[in-house]
VEXDREN-2710 file (C-alpha; in Angstrom, 1 decimal):
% VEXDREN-2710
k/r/px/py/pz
1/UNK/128.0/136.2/81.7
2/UNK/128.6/139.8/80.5
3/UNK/127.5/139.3/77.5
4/UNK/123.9/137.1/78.3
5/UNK/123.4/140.2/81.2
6/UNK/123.8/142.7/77.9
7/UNK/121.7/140.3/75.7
8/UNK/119.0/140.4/78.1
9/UNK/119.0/143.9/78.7
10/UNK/119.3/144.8/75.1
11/UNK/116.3/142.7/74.2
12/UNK/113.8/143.9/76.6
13/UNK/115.0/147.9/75.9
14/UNK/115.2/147.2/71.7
15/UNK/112.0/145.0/72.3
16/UNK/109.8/148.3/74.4
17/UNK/111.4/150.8/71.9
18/UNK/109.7/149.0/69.4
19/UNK/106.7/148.4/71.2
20/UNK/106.2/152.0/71.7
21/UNK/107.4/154.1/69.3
22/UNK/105.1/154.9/66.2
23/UNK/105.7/153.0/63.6
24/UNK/104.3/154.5/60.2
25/UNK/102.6/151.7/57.6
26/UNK/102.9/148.7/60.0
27/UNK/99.6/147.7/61.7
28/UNK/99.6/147.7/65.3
29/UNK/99.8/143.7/65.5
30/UNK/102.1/143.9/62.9
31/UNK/104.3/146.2/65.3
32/UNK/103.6/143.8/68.5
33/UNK/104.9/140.9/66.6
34/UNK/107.8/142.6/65.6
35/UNK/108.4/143.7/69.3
36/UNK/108.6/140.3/69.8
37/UNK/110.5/138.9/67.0
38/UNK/113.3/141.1/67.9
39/UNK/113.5/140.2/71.5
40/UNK/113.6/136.9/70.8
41/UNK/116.0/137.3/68.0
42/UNK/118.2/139.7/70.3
43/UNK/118.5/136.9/72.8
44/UNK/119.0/134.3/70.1
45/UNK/122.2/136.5/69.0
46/UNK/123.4/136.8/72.5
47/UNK/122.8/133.3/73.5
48/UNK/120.8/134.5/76.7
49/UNK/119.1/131.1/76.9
50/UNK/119.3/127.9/75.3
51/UNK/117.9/129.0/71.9
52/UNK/115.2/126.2/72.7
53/UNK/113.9/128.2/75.6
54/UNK/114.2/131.0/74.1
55/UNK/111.9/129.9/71.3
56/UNK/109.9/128.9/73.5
57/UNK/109.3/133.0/75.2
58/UNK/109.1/133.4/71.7
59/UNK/105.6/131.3/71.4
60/UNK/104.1/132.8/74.4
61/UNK/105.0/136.6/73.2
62/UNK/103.2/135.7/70.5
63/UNK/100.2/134.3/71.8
64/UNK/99.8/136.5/74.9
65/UNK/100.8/139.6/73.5
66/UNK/100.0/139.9/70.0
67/UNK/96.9/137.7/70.6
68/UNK/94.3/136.6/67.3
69/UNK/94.6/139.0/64.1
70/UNK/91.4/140.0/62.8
71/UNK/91.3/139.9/59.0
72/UNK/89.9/143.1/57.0
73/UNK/86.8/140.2/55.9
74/UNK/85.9/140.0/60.0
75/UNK/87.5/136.3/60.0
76/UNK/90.0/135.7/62.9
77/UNK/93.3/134.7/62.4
78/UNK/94.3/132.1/65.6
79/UNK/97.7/133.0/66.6
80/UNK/98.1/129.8/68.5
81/UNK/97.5/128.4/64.6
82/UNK/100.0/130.3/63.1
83/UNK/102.5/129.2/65.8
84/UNK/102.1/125.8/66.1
85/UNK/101.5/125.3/62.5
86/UNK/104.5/123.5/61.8
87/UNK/104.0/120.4/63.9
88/UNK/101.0/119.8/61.8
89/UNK/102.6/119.7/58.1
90/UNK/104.6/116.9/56.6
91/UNK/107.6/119.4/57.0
92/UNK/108.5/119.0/61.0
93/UNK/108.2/114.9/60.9
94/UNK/110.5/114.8/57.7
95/UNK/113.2/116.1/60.7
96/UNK/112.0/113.8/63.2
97/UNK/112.1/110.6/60.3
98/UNK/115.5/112.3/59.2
99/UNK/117.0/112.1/62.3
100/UNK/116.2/108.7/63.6
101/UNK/117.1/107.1/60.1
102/UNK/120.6/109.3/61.0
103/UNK/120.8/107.4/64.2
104/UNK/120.2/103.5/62.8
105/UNK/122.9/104.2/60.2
106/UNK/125.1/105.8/62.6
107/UNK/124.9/103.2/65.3
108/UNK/124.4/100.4/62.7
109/UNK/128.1/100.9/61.5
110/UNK/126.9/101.0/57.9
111/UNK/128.1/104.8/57.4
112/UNK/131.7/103.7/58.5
113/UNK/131.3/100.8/56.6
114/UNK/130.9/102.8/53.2
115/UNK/132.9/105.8/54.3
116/UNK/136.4/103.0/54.4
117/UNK/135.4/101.8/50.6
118/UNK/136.0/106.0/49.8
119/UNK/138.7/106.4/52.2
120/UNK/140.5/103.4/50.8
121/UNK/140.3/104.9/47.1
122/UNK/141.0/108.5/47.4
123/UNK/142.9/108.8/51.1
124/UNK/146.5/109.4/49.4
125/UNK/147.5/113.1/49.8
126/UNK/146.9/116.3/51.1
127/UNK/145.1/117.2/48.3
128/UNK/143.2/114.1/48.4
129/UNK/141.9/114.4/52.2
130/UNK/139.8/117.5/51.0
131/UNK/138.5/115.5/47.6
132/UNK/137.6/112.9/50.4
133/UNK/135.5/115.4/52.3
134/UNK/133.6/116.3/49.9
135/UNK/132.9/113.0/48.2
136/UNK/132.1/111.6/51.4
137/UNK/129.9/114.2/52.8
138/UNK/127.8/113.7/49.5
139/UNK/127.8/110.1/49.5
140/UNK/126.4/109.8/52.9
141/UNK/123.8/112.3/52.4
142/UNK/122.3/109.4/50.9
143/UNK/122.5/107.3/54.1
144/UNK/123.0/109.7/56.8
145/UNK/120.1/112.8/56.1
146/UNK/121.8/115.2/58.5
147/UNK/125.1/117.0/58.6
148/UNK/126.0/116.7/62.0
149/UNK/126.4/112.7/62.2
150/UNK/128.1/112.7/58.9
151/UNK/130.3/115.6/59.9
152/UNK/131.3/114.0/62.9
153/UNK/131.8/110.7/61.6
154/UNK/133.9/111.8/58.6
155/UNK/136.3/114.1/61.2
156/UNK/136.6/111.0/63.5
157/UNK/138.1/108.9/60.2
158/UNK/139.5/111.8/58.2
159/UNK/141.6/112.5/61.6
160/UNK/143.0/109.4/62.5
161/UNK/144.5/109.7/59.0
162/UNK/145.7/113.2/59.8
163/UNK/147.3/112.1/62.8
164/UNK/149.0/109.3/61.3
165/UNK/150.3/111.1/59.0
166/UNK/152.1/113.6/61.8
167/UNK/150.6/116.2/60.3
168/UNK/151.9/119.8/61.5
169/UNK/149.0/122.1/63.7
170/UNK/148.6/124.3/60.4
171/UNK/147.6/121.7/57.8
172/UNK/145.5/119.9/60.5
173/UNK/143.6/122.7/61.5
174/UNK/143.1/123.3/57.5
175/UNK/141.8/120.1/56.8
176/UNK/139.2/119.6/59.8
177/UNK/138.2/122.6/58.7
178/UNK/138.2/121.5/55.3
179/UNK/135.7/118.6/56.4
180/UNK/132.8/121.1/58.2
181/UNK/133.0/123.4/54.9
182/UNK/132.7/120.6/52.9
183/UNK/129.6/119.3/54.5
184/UNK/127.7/123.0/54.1
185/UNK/127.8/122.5/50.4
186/UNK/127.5/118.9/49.7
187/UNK/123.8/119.7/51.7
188/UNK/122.6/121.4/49.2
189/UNK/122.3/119.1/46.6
190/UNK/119.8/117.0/47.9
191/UNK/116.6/117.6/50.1
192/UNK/117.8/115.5/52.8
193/UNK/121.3/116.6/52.9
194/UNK/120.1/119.1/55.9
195/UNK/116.7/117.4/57.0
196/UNK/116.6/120.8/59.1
197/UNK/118.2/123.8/56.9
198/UNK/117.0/122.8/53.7
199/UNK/113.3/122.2/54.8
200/UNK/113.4/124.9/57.0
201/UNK/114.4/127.1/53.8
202/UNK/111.2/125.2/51.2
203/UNK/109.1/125.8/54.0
204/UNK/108.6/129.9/53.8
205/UNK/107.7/129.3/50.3
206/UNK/104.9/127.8/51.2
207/UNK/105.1/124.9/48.5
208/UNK/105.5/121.3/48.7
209/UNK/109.2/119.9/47.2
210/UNK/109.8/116.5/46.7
211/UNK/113.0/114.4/46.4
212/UNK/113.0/115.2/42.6
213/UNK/111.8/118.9/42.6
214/UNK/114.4/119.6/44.8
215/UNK/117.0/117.7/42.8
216/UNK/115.2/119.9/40.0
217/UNK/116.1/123.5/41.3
218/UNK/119.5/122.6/43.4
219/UNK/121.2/119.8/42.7
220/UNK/123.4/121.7/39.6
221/UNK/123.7/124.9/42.3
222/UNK/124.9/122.5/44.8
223/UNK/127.4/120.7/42.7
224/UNK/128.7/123.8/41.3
225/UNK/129.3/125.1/44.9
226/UNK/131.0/122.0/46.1
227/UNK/133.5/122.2/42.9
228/UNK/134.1/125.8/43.7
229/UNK/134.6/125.5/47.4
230/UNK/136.7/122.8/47.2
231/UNK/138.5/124.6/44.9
232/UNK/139.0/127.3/47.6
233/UNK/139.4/125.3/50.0
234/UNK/142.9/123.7/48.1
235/UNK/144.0/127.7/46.8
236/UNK/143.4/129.0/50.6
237/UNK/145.3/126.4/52.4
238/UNK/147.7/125.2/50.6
239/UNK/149.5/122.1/52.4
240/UNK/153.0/123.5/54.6
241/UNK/154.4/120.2/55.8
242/UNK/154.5/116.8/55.3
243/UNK/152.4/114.3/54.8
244/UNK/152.4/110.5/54.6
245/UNK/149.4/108.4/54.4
246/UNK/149.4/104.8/55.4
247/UNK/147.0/103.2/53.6
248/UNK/147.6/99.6/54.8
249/UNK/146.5/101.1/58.0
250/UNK/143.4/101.9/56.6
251/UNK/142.9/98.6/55.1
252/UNK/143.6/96.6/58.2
253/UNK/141.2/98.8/59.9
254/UNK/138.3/98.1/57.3
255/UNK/139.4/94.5/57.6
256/UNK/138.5/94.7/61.5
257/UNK/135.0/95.8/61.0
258/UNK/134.7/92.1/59.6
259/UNK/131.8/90.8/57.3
260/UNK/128.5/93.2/57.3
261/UNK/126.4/92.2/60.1
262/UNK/122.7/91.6/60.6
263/UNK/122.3/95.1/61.8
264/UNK/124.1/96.6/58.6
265/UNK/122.3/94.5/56.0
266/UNK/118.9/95.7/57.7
267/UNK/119.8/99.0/57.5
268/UNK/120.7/99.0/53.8
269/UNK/117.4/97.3/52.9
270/UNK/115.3/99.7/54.6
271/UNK/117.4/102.8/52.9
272/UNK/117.0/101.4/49.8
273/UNK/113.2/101.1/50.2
274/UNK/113.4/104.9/51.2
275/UNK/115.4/106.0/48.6
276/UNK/113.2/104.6/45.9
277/UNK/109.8/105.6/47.5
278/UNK/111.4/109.4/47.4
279/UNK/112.6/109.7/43.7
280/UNK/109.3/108.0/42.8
281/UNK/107.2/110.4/44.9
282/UNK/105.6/111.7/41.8
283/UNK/104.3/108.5/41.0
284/UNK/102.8/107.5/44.4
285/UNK/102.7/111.4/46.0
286/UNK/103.8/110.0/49.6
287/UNK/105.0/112.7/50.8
288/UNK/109.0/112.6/51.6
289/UNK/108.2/113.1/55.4
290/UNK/105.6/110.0/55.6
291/UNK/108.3/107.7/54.1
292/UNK/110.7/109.0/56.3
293/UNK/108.6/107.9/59.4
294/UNK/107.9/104.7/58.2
295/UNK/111.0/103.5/57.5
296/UNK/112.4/104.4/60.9
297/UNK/109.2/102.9/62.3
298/UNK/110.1/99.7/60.1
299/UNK/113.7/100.0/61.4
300/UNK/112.2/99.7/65.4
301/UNK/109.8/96.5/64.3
302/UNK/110.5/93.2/65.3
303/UNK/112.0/90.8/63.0
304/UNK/112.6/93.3/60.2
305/UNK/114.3/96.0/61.9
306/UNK/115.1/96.0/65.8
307/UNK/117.6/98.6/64.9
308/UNK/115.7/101.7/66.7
309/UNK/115.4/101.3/70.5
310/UNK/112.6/103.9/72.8
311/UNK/115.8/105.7/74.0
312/UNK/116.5/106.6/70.3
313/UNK/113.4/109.0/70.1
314/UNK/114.7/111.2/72.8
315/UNK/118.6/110.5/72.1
316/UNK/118.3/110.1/68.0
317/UNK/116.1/113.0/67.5
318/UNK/117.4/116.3/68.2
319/UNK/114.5/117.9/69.7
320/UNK/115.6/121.9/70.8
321/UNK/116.7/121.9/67.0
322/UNK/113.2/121.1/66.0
323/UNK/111.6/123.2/68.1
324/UNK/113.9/126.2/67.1
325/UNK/112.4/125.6/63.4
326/UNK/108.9/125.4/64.7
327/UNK/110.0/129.1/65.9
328/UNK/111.7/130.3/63.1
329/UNK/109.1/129.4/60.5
330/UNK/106.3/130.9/63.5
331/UNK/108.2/133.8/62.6
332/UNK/106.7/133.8/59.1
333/UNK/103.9/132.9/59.8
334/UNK/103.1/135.2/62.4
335/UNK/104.7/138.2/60.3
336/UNK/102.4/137.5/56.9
337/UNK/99.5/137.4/59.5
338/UNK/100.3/140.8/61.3
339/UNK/100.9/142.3/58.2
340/UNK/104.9/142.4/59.4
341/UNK/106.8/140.9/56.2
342/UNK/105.1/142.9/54.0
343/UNK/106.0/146.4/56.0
344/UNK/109.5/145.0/56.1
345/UNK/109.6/144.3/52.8
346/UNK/108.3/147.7/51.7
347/UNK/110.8/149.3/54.2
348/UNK/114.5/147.3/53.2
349/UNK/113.8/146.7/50.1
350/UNK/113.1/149.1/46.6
351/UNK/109.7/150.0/45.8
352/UNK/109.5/148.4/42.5
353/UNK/111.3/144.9/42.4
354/UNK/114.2/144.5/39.9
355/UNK/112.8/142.8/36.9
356/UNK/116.4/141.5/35.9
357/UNK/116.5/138.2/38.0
358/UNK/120.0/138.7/38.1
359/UNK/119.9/142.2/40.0
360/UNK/117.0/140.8/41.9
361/UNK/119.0/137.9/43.1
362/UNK/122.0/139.9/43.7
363/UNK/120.2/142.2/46.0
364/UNK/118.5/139.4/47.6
365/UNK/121.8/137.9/48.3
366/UNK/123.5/141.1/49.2
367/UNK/120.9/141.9/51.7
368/UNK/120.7/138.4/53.2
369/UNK/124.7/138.2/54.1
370/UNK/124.6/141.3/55.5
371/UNK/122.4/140.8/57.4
372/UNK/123.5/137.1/58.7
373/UNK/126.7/138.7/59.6
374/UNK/124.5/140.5/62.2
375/UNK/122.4/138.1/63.3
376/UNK/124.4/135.2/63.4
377/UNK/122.0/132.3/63.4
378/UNK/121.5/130.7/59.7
379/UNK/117.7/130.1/61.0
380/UNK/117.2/133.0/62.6
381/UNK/118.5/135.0/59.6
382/UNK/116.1/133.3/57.7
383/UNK/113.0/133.7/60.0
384/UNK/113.7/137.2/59.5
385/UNK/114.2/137.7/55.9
386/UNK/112.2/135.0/53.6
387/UNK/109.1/136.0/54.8
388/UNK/109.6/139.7/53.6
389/UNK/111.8/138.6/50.2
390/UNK/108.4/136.2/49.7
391/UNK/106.6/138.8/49.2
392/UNK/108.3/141.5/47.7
393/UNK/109.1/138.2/44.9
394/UNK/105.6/137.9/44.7
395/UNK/105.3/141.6/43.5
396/UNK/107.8/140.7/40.5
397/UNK/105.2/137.9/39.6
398/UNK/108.1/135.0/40.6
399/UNK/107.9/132.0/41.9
400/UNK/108.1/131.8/45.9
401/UNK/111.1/129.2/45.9
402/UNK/112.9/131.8/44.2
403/UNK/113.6/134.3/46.7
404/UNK/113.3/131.0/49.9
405/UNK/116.1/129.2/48.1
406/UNK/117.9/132.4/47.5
407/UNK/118.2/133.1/51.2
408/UNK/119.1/129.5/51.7
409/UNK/121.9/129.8/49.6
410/UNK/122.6/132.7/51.0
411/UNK/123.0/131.9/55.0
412/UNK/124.5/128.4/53.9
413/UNK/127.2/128.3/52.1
414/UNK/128.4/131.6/53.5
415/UNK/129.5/133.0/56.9
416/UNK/133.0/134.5/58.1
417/UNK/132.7/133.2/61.7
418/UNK/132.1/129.7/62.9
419/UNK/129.1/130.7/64.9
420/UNK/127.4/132.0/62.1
421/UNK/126.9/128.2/60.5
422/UNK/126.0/125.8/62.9
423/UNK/127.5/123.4/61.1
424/UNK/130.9/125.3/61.3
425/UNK/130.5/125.7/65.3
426/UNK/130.2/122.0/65.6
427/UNK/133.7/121.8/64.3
428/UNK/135.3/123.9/66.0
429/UNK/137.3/124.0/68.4
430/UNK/138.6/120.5/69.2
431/UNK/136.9/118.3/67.6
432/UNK/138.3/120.2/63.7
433/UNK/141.2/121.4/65.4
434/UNK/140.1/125.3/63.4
435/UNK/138.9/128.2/64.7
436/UNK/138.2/131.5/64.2
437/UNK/141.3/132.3/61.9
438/UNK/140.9/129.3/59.9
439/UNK/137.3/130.3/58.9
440/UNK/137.7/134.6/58.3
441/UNK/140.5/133.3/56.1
442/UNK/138.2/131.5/54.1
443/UNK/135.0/133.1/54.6
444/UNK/136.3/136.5/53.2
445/UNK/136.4/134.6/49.4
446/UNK/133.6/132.8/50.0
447/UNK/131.6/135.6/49.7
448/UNK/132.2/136.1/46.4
449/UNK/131.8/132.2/45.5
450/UNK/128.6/132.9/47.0
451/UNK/127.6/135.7/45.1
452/UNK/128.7/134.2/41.7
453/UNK/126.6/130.8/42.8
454/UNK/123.5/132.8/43.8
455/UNK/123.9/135.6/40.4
456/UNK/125.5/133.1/38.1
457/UNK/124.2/129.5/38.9
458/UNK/121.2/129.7/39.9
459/UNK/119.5/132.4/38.1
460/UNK/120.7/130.8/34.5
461/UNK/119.5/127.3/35.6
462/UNK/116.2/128.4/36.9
463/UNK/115.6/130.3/34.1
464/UNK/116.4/127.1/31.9
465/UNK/114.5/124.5/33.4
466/UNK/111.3/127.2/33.7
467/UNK/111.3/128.7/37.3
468/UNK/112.3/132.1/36.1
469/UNK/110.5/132.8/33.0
470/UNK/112.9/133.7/30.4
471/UNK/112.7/137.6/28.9
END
């Protein structure tokens, strides 16, 4: 309660501060919008409200107090447009498909199904439970196009084996965490391994990435991060007791689940269907979100699906997520409108933009984790910054994705604190058995297997395959 009574009073003092105070360079909607921004951000940070709610003051700050930008050419620029703008692009219903396809696999039993044929292969050590984690949380990125199902799932398998195995508090509380880590970097290798992060991070680039494009610029990042987290993961915590795995228990376990059933078989059709209509999306040019929404329509047909029920669009879809991305990305919208991202740009960031990718995408990097360490939120942080790293990319005569997937990286495969990843804050706690120790242990290194991903991945490969011109 302290701390929401200090949130809220922080927000509204930080927030009139701003609103008052002369603000060289920014124009005066510029400096509303950022009045509100912070606020909002502030009570994000604090948890004042549900960060739904809280989103939703957001919105009506913006339209009620920043009100309709008038453009230097006498055009008006509807604020209520630039809020809302994300419920009308493909973007927002690639969630909403993402999440109900997560909920037919899920309750179909398929995931589980597959997720035993790995566990019964690899599930016979220590070292093998975090190999396990991984190779599961990128297999059923395939199936399952959110982390928080898979996450959950893999735990609930992964720590029946644990327990079994009479693990000691130590290695148990490594390897649950080892399974929430694992699931922040198998995500970034394809577009729907975080239907909400990674489409929250294409989206303030302002382009359209398909299955492949996205496969294009992130699937070698991603795989190298995996590899090199894993490998952390193994050097950091190190196994201190023993451990025995049963593996006939495993197998009579799969045997209980019995032949696939109606409900399994339908679900594997209709994936197969999506997976094909996304990697051929440069053939047909459906967009990914429109196939995802069709086939979780198909799955709630009669006959050929009768998978999805009504209660699954309100229980299947996590709806205060997707409204907190609506907000974050009204953030940069609102802030290229008001002139906002390019003051902030011009205020944290050099003058002159580094024309050595590699310093620019260290300082992009540098800047962003600092900054997530303060703000806490992965899309909050990213609200904040991609707008303002757009455009200061834009300067260097770069490609937009360059600096949005820079930030991406940056917020996602790093934080030192569980809250700072919500993927990390599902975990903890009971259901990984980690905490706070667990994760600054690991988090400390993993800034520096960030930096050398962002610096020493990335930049090389983009500049190979053509999205950072070369010289």
């Amino acid at each position: 309660m302290n701390k929401k009574v200090l949130g809220i009073l922080l927000g509204i003092v930080v927030a009139a501060i701003v609103w008052i105070i002369p603000i060289p360079g920014l124009p005066v909607a510029g400096q509303k919008a950022l009045s509100v921004t912070v606020f909002a951000v502030i009570w994000w940070v604090f948890g004042v409200a549900h960060p739904a709610y809280t989103t939703m003051l957001l919105f009506l700050g913006y339209i009620l107090l920043v009100g309709n930008v008038q453009n230097p050419d006498g055009t008006t620029v509807d604020m209520a447009g630039q809020v809302f703008r994300l419920f009308t692009l493909p973007l927002n219903w690639l969630m909403v498909g993402a999440f109900l396809i997560a909920a037919a696999v899920t309750k179909s039993g398929l995931a589980k199904r597959v997720a035993y044929f790995f566990m019964i292969r690899f599930a016979k050590s220590y070292k093998s439970i975090v190999v396990l984690s991984y190779v599961l949380g990128f297999v059923l990125s395939f199936l399952i196009p959110h982390p928080f199902p898979r996450t959950l799932l893999i735990m609930a398998m992964v720590g029946q084996i644990i327990k079994e195995a009479k693990a000691n508090e130590e290695d148990t509380a490594a390897l649950g965490f080892g399974v929430f880590a694992a699931a922040t970097a198998t995500s970034m290798i394809l577009l729907m391994g975080d239907s909400v992060l990674n489409v929250a991070g294409v989206g303030f680039s302002k382009l359209n990435v398909g299955f492949f494009d996205w496969i294009k610029y992130m699937a070698v990042p991603g795989i190298v991060a995996s590899f090199l987290m894993m490998g952390l993961q193994l050097i950091m915590f190190k196994q201190t007791g023993p451990f025995e795995i049963n593996r006939q228990t495993i197998i009579e376990d799969q045997k209980k689940m019995g032949p696939m059933t109606r409900n399994e078989k339908v679900v594997s059709v209709w994936i197969v269907i999506a997976l094909l209509l996304w990697s051929t999306d440069f053939i047909h040019h459906i967009d990914p979100a429109w196939i995802a929404l069709g086939v979780a329509v198909g799955m709630a047909l009669p006959f050929i699906g009768e998978i999805l029920t009504p209660a699954d669009i309100s229980t299947g879809v996590n709806w205060p997520i997707v409204l907190f991305v609506v907000g974050a990305l009204a953030i940069g919208n609102v802030s290229r409108a008001t002139g906002m991202a390019q003051w902030l740009a011009n205020t944290i960031l050099p003058a002159t933009p580094p024309t050595n990718p590699f310093a620019f995408a260290g300082m992009i990097g540098g800047v962003t984790m600092v900054l997530h360490m303060v703000l806490g939120s992965a899309l909050a942080c990213m609200s904040v910054v991609s707008p303002p790293m757009v455009e200061y990319a834009l300067k260097a005569g770069w490609s937009p994705l360059v600096p949005a997937l820079l930030v991406y990286t940056a917020v996602n495969i790093h934080y030192l604190l569980p809250f700072q990843h919500v993927t990390m804050l599902l975990g903890a706690g009971e259901t990984g058995k980690y905490g706070n120790k667990e994760t600054i242990r690991y988090g400390i290194p993993l800034t520096i297997v960030c930096i050398l991903v962002m610096v020493f991945v990335m930049v090389p490969w983009w500049m190979a395959i053509g999205l950072i011109p070369m010289g």
